[in-house]
N, C-alpha and C positions, 0 to 999 in steps of 0.2 A: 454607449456604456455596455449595452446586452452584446455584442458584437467583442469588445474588450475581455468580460467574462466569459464568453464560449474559449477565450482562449487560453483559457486553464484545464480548461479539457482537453483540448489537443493544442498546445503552441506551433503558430505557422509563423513564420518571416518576421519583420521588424515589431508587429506587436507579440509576439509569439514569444520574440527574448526577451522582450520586457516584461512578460509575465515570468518568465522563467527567472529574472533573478528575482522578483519580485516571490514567488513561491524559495529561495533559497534561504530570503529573510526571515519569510513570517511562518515557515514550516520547520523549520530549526528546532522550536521546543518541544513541536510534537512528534518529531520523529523520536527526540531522545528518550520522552515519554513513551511513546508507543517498543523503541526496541527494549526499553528496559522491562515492559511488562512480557517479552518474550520467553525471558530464562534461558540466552542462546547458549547452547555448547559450543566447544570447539568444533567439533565435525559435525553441525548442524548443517542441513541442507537448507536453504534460505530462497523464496520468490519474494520480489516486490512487484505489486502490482502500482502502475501509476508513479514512477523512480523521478520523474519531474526533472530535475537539473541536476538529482546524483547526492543529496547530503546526508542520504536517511543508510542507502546502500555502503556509503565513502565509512559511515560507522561498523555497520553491519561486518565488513569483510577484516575489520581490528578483533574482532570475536569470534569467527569462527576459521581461525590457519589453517584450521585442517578441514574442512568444508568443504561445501559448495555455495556459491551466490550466484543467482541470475535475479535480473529485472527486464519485465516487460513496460512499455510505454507505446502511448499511439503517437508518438510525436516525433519527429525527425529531429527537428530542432529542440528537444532534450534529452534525445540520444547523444546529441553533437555533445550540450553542453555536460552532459553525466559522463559521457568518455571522457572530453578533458579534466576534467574533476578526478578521474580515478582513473586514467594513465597507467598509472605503473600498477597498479590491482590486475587490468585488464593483461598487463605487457607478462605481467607473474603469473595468468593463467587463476588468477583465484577469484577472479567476477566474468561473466557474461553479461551482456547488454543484447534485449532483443529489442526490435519494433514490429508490433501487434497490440489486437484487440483482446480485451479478457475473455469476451462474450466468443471467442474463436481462436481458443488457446493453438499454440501449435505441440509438437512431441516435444517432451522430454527427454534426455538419457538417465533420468535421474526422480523418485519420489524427494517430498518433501517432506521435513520437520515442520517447517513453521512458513508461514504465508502471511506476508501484511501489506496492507495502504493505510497512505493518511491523503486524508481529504479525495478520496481517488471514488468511491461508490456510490456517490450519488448523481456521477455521471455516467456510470453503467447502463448499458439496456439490458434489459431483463436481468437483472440483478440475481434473481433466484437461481435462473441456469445455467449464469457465469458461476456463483457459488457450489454448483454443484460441480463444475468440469474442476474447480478448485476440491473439490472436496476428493475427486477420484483419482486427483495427482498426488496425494499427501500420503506419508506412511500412516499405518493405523495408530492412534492416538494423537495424531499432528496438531498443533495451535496455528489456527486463525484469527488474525487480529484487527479489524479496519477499525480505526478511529478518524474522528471528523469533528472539524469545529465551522458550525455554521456562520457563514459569512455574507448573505444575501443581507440587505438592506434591513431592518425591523429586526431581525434576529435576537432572541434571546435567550436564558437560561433554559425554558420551556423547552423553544425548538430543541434545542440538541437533543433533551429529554425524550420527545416526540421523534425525532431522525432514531435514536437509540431503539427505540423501541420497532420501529421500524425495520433498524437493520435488524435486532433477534431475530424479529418473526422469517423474516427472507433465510435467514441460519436453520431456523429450524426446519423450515420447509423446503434445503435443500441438505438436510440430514445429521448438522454438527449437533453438537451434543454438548452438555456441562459448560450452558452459555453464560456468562458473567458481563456485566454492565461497569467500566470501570468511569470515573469523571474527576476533571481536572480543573480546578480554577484557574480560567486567563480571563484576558481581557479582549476585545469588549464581551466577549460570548465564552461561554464554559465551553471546555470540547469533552468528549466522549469517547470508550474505546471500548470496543464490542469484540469478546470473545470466546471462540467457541473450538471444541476438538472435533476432529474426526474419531469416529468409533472407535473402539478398540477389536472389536467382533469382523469387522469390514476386511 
């Protein structure tokens, strides 16, 4: 079973797609969650961190035409399956798919508006100084947004409360600012969505 669950952190080979449509099902409601509390413009610049099989980004690129979209992912096989997914996004030039680590961003040609994962940071290492190479890509006032719905065995309304709290502090500690705690009733566990600006002064 611990062997199954690692591979929602990075999907590899036949278990790997299987998690992969598995995360297409049951992350569905919190991407829509998660991008509506964005506020995207049209020529928002957009990252996803942790893009999984592509249904959070396949929204993302209907809102901003005149933008930019990229997503990072450590996974091959959800590179594979987020391309097919958005084909023709990719074929129009108006998404990027990369594979990498957050914790070892690569360049940009481009700052960002808005930065989000769902369920992607609590597989982070060192979560604080991934947050920070996230914080010194973003244009000044930029929204970061990771929300997460605990899903480990025992899990409940607390944990997420507790994970929230959690993410703040790593936010604050790698410098966002006008951090806000937002929560959503699902089932079986509440999920949560943590978000925070980059400076304005920066």
């Amino acid at each position: 079973m611990k062997k199954f669950f690692e591979q929602f952190k990075n999907p590899r080979g036949f278990l790997g797609v299987m998690a992969s449509k598995i995360m297409a099902r049951s992350n569905r409601e919190l991407n829509e969650w998660t991008i509506s509390l964005l506020n995207l413009k049209s020529d928002d610049h957009v990252l996803e961190i942790g893009y999984g099989p592509g249904i959070g980004i396949e929204q993302v690129v209907r809102f901003v035409p005149d933008g930019f979209v990229c997503g990072l992912d450590l996974s091959e096989v959800s590179f594979k399956e987020a391309k097919k997914r958005n084909r023709k996004a990719i074929e129009n030039h108006l998404l990027e798919l990369r594979i990498g680590d957050v914790s070892e961003l690569p360049a940009f040609s481009v700052k960002f508006d808005k930065i989000y994962s769902v369920n992607s940071i609590h597989f982070w290492n060192e979560p604080v100084r991934a947050l920070r190479h996230l914080n010194h890509i973003m244009n000044p006032g930029g929204l970061l947004a990771s929300t997460i719905q605990p899903r480990e065995k025992g899990a409940t309304d607390q944990t997420a409360k507790q994970m929230a709290a959690q993410i703040k502090k790593h936010m604050e500690e790698a410098g966002f600012e006008n951090i806000d705690i937002k929560s959503k009733d699902m089932k079986p566990v509440s999920a949560v969505c943590i978000l925070g600006n980059r400076s304005l002064s920066d």
